[in-house]
py3Dmol code that shows the C-alpha trace and the ligand (Angstrom):
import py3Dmol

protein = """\
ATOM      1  CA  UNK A   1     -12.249  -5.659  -1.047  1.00  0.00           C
ATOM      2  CA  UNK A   2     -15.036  -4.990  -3.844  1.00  0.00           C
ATOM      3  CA  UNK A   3     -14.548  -2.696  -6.888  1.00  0.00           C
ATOM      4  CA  UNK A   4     -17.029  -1.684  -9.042  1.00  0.00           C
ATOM      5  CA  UNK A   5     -15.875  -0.410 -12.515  1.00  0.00           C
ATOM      6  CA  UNK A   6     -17.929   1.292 -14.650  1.00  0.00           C
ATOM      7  CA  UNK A   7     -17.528   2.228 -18.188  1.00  0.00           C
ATOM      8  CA  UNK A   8     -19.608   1.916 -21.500  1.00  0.00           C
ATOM      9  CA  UNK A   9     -16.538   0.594 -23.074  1.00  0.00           C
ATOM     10  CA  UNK A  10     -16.222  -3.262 -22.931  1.00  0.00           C
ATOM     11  CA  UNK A  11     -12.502  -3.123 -23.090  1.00  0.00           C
ATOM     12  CA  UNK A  12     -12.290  -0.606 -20.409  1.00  0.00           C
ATOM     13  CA  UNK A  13     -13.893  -2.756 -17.995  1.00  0.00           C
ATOM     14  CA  UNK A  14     -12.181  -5.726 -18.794  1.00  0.00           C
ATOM     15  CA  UNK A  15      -8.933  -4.265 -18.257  1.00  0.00           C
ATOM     16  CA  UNK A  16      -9.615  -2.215 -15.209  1.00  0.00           C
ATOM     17  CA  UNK A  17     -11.090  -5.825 -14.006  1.00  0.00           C
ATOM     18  CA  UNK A  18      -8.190  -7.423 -15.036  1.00  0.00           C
ATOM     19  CA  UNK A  19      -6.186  -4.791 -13.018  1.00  0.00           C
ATOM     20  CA  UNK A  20      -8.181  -5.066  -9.743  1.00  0.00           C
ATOM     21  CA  UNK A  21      -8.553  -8.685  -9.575  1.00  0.00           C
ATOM     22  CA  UNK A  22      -4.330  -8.741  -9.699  1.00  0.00           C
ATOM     23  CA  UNK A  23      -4.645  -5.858  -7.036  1.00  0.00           C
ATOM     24  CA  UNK A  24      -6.651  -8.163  -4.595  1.00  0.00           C
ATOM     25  CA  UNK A  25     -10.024  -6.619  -5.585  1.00  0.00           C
ATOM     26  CA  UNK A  26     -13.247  -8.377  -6.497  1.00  0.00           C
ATOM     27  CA  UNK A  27     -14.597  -6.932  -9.361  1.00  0.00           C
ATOM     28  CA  UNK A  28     -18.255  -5.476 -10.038  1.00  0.00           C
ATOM     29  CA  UNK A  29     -18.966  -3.570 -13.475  1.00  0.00           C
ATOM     30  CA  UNK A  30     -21.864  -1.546 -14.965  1.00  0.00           C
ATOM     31  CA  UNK A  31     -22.286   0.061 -18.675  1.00  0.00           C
ATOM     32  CA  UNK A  32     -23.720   3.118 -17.269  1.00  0.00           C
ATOM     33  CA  UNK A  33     -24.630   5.282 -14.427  1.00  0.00           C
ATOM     34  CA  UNK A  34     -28.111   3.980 -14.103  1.00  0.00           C
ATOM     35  CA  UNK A  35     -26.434   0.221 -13.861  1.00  0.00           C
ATOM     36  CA  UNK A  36     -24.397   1.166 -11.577  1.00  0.00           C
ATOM     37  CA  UNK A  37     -26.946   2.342  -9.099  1.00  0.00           C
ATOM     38  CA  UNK A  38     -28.787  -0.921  -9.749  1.00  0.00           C
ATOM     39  CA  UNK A  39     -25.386  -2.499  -8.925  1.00  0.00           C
ATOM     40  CA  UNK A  40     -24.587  -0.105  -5.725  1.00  0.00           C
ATOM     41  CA  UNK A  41     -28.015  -1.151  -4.635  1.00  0.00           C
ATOM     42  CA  UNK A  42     -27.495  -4.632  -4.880  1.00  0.00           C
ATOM     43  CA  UNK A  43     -23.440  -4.426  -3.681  1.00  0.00           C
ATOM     44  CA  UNK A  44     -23.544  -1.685  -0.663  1.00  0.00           C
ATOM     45  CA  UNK A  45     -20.508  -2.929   0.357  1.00  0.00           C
ATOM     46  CA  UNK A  46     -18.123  -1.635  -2.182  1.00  0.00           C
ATOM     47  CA  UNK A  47     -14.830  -0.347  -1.522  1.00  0.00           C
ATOM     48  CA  UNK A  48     -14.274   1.639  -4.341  1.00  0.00           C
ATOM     49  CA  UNK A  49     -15.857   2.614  -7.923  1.00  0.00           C
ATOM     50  CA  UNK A  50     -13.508   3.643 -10.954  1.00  0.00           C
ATOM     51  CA  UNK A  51     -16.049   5.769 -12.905  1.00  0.00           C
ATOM     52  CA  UNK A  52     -16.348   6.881 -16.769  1.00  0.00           C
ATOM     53  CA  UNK A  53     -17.979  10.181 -17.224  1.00  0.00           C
ATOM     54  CA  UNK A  54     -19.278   9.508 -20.786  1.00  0.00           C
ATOM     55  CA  UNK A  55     -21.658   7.305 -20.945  1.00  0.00           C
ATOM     56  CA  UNK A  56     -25.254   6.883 -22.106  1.00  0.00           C
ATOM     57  CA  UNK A  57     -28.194   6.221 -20.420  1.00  0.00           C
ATOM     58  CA  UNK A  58     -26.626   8.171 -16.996  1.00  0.00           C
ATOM     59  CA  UNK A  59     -23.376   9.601 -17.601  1.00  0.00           C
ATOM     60  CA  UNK A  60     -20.488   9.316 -14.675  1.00  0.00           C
ATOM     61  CA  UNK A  61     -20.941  12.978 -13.408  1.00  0.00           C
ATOM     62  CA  UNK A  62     -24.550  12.291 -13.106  1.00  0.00           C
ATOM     63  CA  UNK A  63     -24.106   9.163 -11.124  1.00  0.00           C
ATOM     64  CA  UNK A  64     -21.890  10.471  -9.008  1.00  0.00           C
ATOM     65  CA  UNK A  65     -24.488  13.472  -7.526  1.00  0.00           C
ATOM     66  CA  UNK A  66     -26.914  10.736  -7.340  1.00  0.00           C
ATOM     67  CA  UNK A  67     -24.419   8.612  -5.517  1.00  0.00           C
ATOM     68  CA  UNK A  68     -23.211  11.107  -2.940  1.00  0.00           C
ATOM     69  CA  UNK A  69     -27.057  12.404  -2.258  1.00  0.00           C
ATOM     70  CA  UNK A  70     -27.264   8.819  -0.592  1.00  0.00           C
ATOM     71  CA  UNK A  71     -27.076   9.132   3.172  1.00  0.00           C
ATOM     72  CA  UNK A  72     -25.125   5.783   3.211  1.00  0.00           C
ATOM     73  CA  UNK A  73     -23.018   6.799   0.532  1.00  0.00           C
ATOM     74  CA  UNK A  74     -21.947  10.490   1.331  1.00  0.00           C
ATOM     75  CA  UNK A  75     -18.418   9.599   1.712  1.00  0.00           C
ATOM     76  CA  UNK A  76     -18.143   5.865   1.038  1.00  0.00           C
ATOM     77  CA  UNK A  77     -17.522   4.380  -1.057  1.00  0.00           C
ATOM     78  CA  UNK A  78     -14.289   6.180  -2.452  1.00  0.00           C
ATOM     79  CA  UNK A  79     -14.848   7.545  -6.243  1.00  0.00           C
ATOM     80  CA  UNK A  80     -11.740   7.512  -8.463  1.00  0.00           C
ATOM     81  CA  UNK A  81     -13.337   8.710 -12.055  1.00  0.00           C
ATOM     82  CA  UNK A  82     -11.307   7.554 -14.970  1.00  0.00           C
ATOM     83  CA  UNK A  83     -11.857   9.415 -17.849  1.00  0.00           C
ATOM     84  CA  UNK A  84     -10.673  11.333 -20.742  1.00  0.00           C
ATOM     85  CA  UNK A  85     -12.538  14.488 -19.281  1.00  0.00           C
ATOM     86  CA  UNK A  86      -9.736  15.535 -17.921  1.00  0.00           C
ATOM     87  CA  UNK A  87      -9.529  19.663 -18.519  1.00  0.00           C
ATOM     88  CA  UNK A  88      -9.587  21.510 -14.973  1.00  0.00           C
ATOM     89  CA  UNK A  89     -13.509  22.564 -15.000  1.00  0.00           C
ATOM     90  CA  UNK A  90     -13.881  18.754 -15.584  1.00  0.00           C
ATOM     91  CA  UNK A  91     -12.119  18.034 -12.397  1.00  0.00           C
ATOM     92  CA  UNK A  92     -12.841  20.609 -10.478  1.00  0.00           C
ATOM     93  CA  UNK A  93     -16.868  19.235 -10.805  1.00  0.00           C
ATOM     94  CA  UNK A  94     -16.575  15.725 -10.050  1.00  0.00           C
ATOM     95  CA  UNK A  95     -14.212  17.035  -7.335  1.00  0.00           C
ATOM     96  CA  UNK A  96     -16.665  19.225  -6.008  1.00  0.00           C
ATOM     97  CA  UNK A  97     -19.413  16.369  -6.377  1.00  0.00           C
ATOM     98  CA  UNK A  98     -17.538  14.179  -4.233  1.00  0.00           C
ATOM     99  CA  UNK A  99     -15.298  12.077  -6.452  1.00  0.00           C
ATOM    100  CA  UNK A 100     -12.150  11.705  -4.593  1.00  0.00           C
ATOM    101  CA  UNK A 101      -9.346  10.988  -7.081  1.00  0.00           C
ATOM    102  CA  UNK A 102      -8.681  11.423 -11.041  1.00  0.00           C
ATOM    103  CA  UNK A 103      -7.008   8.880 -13.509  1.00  0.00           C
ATOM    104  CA  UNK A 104      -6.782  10.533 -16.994  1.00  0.00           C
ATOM    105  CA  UNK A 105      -6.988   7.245 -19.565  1.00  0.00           C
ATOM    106  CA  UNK A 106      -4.634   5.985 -20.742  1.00  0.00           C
ATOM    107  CA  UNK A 107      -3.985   4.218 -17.915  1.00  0.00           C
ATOM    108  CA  UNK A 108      -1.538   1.176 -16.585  1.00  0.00           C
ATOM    109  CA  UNK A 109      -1.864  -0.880 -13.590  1.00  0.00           C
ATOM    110  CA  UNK A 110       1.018   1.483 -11.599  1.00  0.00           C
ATOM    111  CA  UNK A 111      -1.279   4.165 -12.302  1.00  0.00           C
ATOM    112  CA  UNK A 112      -4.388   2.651 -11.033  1.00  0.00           C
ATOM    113  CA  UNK A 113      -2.435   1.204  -7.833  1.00  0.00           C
ATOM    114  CA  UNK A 114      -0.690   5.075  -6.553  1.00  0.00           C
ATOM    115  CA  UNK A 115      -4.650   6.291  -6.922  1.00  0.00           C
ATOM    116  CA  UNK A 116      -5.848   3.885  -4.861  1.00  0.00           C
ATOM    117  CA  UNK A 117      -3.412   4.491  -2.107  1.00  0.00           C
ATOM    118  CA  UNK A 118      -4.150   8.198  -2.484  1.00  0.00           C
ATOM    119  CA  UNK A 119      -7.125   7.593  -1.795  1.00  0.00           C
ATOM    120  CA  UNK A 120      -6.383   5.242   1.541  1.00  0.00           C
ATOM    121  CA  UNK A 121      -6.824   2.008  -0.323  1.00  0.00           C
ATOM    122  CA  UNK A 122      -4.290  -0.860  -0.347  1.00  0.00           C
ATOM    123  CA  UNK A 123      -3.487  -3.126  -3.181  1.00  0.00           C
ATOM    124  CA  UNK A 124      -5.370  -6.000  -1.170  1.00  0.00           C
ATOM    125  CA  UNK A 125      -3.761  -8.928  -2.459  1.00  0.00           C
TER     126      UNK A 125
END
"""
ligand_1 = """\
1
MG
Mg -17.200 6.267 -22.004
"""
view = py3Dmol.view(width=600, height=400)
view.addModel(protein, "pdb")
view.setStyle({"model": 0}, {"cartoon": {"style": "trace"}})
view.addModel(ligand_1, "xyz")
view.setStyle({"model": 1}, {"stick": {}})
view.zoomTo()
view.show()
């Protein structure tokens, strides 16, 4: 299982890396939305990205339409946004754009874990 975690904040992606390497996951990150295509392009086979809205360069929301316009990527892989964006317009948008779950930082490892499974995803370890 491959995870691709993508946040401008270094800390952020360390942790959540930390988090889904102990959850079985191999771990891919990006700074920003426009890395993260690169790195979609380059890993097509990940499971699952945990996505930061704010970001420069290409914010999260942004990535996300351009993610889900992708025949091959309409529905996979899973989106869980993790974010601080959390009022209900917020939601409701990446929602509507195709993100399939919501984890509102801060966020622990039990937290992170229940989301996946939400979304149909085992703790692969
Ligand atoms: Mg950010």
């Amino acid at each position: 299982m491959k995870a691709l975690i993508v946040d401008d904040a270094k800390v952020v992606r360390v942790t959540l890396a930390r988090m889904m390497g102990q959850l079985g996951y191999e771990a891919v990150k990006a700074e920003d939305g426009r890395q993260a295509l690169d790195a979609m392009a380059e890993h097509p086979d990940v499971d699952v990205v945990m996505l930061d809205w704010n970001m420069p360069v290409m914010n999260g929301y942004d990535f996300l339409v351009a993610l889900r316009g992708m025949a091959q990527h309409a529905t996979h892989p899973k989106v869980i946004m993790v974010t601080t964006e959390t009022g209900m317009p917020s939601m409701l948008k990446a929602l509507a754009a195709g993100a399939d779950e919501y984890i509102m930082k801060p966020f622990d490892q039990d937290m992170v874990a229940g989301k996946l499974a939400m979304v149909g995803l085992e703790a692969a370890g």
